[in-house]
C-alpha positions in Angstrom: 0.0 0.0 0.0 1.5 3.4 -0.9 3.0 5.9 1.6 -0.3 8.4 1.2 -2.6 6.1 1.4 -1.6 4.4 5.0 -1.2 8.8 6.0 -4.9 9.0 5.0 -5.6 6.0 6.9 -4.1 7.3 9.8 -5.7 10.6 9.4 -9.1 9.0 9.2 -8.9 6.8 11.9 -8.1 9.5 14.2 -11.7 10.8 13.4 -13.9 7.4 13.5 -12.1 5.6 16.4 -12.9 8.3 18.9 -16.9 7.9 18.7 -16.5 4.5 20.4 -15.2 6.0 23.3 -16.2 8.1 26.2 -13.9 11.1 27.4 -11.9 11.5 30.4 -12.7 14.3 33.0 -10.3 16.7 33.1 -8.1 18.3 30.1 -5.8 16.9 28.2 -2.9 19.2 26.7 -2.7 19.4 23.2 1.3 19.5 22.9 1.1 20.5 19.1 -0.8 23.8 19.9 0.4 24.8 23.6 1.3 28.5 22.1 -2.8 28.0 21.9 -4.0 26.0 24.4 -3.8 26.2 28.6 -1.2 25.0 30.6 -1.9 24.2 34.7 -1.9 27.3 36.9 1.2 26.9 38.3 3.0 27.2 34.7 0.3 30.1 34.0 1.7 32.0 37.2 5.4 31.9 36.2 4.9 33.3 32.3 6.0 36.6 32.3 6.4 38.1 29.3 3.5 39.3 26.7 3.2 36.6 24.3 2.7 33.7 26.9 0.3 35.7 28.7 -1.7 36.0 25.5 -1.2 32.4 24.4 -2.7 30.7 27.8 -5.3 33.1 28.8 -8.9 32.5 28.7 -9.7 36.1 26.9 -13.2 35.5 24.1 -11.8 37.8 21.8 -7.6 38.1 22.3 -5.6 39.3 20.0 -1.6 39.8 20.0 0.3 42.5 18.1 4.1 41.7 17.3 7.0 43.3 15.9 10.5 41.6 14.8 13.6 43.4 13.3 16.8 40.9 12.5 20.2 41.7 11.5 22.4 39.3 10.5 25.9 39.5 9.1 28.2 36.8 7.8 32.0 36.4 7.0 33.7 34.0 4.7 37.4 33.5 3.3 37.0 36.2 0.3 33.5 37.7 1.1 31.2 39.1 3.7 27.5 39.8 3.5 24.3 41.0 5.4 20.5 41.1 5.4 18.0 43.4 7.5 14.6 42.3 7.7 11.8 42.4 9.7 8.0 40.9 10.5 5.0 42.5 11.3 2.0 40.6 12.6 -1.2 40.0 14.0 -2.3 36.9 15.8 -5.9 36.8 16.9 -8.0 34.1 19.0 -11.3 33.7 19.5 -13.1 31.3 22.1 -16.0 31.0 20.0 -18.2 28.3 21.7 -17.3 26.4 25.3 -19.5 23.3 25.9 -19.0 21.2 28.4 -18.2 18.2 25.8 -16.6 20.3 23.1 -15.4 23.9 22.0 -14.5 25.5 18.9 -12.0 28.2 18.4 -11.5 30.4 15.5 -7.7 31.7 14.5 -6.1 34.2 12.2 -2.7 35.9 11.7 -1.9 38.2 9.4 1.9 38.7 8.7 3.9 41.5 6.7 7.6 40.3 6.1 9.8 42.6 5.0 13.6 42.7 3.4 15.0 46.4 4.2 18.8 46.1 3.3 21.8 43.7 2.4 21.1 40.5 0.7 18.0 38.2 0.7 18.6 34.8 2.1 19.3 32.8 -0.8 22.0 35.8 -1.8 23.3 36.2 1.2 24.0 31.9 1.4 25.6 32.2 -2.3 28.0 35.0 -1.5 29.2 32.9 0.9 29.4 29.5 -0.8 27.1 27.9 1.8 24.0 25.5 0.9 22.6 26.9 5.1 20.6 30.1 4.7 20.5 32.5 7.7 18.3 32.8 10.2 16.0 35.3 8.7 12.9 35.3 6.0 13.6 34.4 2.2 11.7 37.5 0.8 13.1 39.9 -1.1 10.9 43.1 -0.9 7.5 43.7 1.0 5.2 40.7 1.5 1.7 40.3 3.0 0.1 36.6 3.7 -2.2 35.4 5.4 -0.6 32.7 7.4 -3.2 30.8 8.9 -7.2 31.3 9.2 -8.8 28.2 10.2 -11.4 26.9 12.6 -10.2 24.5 15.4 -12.9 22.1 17.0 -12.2 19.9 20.5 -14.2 17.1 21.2 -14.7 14.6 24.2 -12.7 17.0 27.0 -10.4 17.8 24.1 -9.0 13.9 23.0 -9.8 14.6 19.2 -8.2 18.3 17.9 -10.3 18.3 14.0 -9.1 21.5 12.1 -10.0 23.4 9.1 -9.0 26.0 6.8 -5.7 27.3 5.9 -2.5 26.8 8.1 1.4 25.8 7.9 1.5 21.8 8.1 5.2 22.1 9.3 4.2 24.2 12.2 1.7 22.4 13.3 3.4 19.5 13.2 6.9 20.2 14.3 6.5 23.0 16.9 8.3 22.5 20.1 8.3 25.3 22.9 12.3 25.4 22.6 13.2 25.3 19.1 10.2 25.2 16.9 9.2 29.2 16.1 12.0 31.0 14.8 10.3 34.4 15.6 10.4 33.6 19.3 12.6 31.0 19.8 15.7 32.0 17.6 17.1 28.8 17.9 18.9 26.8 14.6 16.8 28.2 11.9 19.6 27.5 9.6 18.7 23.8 10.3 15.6 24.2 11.1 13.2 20.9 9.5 12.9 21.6 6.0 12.2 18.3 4.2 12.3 17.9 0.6 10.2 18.9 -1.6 9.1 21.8 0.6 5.9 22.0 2.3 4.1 25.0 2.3 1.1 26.9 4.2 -2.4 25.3 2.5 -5.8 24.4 3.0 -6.7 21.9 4.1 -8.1 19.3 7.1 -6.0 18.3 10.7 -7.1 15.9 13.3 -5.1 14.5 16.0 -6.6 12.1 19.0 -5.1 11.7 22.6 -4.9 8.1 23.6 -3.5 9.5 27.2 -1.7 12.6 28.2 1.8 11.4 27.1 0.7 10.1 23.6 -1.4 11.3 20.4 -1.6 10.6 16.9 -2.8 12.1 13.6 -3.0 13.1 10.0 -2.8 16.1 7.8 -4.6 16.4 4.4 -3.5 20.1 2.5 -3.6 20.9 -1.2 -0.3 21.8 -3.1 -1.3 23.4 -5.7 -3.7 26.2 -4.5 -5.1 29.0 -6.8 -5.3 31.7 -4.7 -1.6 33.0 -2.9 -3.2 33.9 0.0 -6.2 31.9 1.0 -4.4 28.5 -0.8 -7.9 27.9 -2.0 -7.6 24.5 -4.0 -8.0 23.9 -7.8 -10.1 20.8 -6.5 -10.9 19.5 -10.2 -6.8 19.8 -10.6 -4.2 19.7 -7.6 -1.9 18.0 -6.0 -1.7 17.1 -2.3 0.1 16.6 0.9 -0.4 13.8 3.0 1.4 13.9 6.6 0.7 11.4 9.8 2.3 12.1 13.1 2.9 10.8 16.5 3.9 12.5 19.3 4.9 11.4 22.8 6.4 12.3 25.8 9.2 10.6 28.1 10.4 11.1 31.7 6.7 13.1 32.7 6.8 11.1 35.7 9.7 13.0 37.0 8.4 16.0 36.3 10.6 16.8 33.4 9.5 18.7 30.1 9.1 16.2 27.3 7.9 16.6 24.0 8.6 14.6 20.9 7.6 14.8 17.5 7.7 12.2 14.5 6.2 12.9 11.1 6.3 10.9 8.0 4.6 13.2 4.5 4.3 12.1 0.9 3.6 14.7 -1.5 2.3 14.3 -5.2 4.1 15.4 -8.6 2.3 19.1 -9.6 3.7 20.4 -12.5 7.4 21.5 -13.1 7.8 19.4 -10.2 8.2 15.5 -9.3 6.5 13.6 -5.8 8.3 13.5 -3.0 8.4 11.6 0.8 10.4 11.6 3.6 10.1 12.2 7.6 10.6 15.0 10.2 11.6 14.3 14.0 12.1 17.1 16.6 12.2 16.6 20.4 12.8 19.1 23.3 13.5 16.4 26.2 14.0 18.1 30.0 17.2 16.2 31.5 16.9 18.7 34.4 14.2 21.4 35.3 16.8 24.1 33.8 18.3 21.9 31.1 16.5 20.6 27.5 18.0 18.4 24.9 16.8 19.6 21.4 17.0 17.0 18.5 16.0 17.7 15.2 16.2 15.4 12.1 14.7 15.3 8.5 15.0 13.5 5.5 13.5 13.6 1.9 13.5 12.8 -1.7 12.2 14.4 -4.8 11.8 18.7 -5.8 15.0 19.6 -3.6 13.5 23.7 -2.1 16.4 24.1 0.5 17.4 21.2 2.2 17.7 16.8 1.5 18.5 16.5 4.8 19.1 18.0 8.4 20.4 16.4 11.7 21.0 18.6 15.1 21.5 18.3 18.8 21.7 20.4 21.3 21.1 22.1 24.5 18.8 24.8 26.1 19.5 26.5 29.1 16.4 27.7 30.8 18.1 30.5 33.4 21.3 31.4 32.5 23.2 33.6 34.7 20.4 33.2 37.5 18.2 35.4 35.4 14.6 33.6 35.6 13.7 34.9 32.0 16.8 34.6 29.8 17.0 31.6 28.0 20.6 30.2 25.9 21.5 27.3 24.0 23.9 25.6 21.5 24.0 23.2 18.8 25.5 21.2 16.2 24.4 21.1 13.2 24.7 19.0 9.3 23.3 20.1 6.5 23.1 18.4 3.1 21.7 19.0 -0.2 22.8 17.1 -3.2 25.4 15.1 -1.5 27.3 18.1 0.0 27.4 18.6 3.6 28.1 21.5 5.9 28.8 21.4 9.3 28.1 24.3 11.9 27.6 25.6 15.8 24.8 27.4 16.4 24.5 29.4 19.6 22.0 32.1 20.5 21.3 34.3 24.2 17.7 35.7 24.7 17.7 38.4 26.8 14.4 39.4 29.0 14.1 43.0 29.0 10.4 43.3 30.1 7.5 41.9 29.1 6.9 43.6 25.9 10.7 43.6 24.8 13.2 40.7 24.4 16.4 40.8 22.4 18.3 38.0 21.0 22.2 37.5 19.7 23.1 34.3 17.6 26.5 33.2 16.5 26.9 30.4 14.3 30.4 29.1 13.2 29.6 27.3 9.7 32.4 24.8 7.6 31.0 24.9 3.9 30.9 22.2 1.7 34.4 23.9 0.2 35.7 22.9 3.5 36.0 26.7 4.6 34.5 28.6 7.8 32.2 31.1 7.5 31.1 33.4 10.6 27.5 34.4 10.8 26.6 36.8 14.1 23.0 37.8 14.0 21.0 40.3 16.5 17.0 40.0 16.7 14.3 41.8 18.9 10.9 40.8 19.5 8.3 43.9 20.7 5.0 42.5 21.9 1.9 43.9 22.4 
C-alpha cells in the first residue's frame, strides 16, 4: 500500500475511532498547539512576558500584536554579506463556543515580512558558498500573507483536535516550545526541518486524538497546488496534495521533566514543473533537568529539492542562565546536506528578557562549507510585543 494512502488512513482513523469512546474528566494538553492552548496554573503563574500571557489566557476575543527586526551579518574567506529584515504581525483568537463536551476556536494571523537592506537569504548563502541560509525570512521586498485562518474544534474533553481552513503543516506539526518558532525561539533556523520537496502553508483538514496525556496521533490532508496566494484555495478538479501522519509522545513526565517529541512521515504528489516527493521530520525538546532541555531535530527527503535533502541537530537549552529567571541560551550542532554536499556548523544564540513587551536575542553560528572553509555568521533580533 503506498506511503499516502496508509497517511490518510491514519488521518481518518483519528476521526472514527474516537466515537467509540467516552472522554476522560479533566483536560488533556494538546502538545502540538500549547502556544494556543492552557497550561496548569502553576506554569500560567510563572509566564512573564506578553506573548505567553496572550497564548494561555482565557480572553473570548484576544488578539496579540508583534513586531520583529533581525540583523544578521556573515563572514567568509573572500566575502562578507548581510540582510535586515523584519516581520509585522497580528495573531488573533477567538473562544467561539465552550460546551461542556466540546469547544470551537477560531484563529487568524496576518503577517507583513519585509527585506530592508543587504542580501535576501538565498543571496546572502551564495556570496558565501554555503547551501545553510541564515536565520531570517527568504523574501526579497514587502510581503503580506495570510498565514493561517482556520477553525479548530475539541471534542470529548479535548482527546480529538479536528481543524479546518488554511494553516502551515510544518508548524503544526513540528513546533516545540524550545526550538520550533524561529520568531520567538531564535534557535537553529539555519537547520531548522525543512524536508524535501518543501511543504508550504495550505488548505486543508488536521485531526489528532489523545490516547493519554503522554501520547497522540494524527494526519494532515492540504492541497499543493492552491489558486489563490493567500487563501491556498484548491483547484479541487486539478491539484496536487500533501499527506502527513504524526505521532507525538512524551518521556520522563513522571519526574516531572518537560518532554515533547515529535515524528512525522509526508508524501507529497508530482504538480507540475515538479516531481512527488516523501520523507520524515523528528524534533524533540526532552528536560534532562528542570533548567536543562535536549533539542533533537532530524529530516529527510527525496524528490523537488527547495532548500534542504536532509538535516540532523543536537543540542542544548539552558532555561536561566546567569540566574536570570527569564533569559533563556542554547547551542548546537548542526549538518546540512543537499545534493550530496554537507556542511557542518555551531549554532549558539542568548535571549535576553528586557520586560515583558521587549526581548532581544544575539546568535553566533560558526559554519564549515561544503568547500571545507568557515564562514562566521553573528545575528541580533528583537521581539516587541503587544
Amino acid at each position: 500500500m503506498k506511503l499516502k494512502y496508509c497517511i490518510f488512513f491514519l488521518a481518518t482513523f483519528s476521526l472514527i475511532s474516537v466515537f467509540a469512546q467516552e472522554g476522560e474528566e479533566g483536560m488533556v494538553e494538546n502538545n502540538m498547539k500549547a502556544i494556543y492552548d492552557k497550561k496548569d496554573q502553576e506554569e500560567i503563574s510563572e509566564l512573564k512576558d506578553r506573548f505567553d500571557k496572550w497564548a494561555y489566557s482565557n480572553k473570548k476575543h484576544a488578539p496579540f500584536v508583534y513586531f520583529s527586526p533581525m540583523y544578521q551579518y556573515g563572514t567568509g574567506s573572500s566575502a562578507s554579506a548581510n540582510n535586515l529584515h523584519s516581520d509585522l504581525g497580528i495573531i488573533y483568537k477567538w473562544r467561539a463556543i465552550k460546551k461542556e463536551k466540546w469547544k470551537m476556536n477560531i484563529h487568524g494571523w496576518l503577517e507583513q515580512t519585509s527585506f530592508w537592506a543587504g542580501e535576501t537569504t538565498s543571496d546572502f548563502a551564495k556570496k558565501l558558498n554555503m547551501i545553510t541560509t541564515p536565520n531570517a525570512s527568504s523574501e526579497s521586498d514587502h510581503d503580506l500573507s495570510l498565514e493561517q485562518l482556520m477553525a479548530e474544534f475539541f471534542f470529548f474533553n479535548q482527546k480529538l483536535d479536528v481543524s479546518f481552513g488554511k494553516f502551515d503543516p510544518l508548524f503544526l506539526t513540528t513546533f516545540t516550545d524550545y526550538s520550533g518558532w524561529d520568531k520567538y525561539n531564535y534557535f537553529m533556523k539555519s537547520a531548522a526541518s525543512d524536508p524535501v520537496p518543501d511543504i508550504s502553508a495550505g488548505m486543508g483538514i488536521y485531526s489528532e486524538y489523545h490516547f493519554t496525556d503522554n501520547f497522540s496521533f494524527g494526519g494532515i490532508i492540504s492541497d499543493n497546488d492552491a489558486r489563490n496566494n493567500y487563501l491556498y484555495i484548491p483547484k479541487f478538479s486539478n491539484t496536487s496534495w500533501n499527506y502527513m501522519g504524526f505521532l507525538r509522545f512524551k518521556i520522563g513526565t513522571g519526574k516531572g521533566l518537560y518532554s515533547s517529541h515529535n515524528l512525522v512521515y509526508y508524501s507529497q504528489d508530482a504538480k507540475e514543473g515538479q516531481q512527488s516527493g516523501s520523507g520524515f521530520v523528528y524534533t524533540a525538546n526532552q528536560g534532562l533537568t528542570d533548567n536543562l532541555i535536549l533539542v533533537l531535530k532530524a529530516s529527510n527527503g527525496s524528490g523537488h529539492i527547495d532548500k534542504l535533502n536532509s538535516t540532523f541537530v543536537a543540542g542544548l537549552t539552558f532555561k536561566k542562565p546567569l540566574n536570570r529567571i527569564q533569559d533563556q541560551a542554547g547551542f548546537a550542532l548542526v549538518m546540512n546536506e543537499k545534493s550530496g554536499n554537507y556542511e557542518y556548523g555551531i549554532d549558539t544564540y542568548y535571549r535576553y528578557f528586557i520586560n515583558e513587551y521587549i526581548n532581544v536575542a544575539p546568535n553566533f553560528q560558526l559554519i564549515s562549507t561544503v568547500n571545507d572553509k568557515v564562514n562566521t555568521v553573528f545575528g541580533l533580533r528583537s521581539f516587541i510585543m503587544f
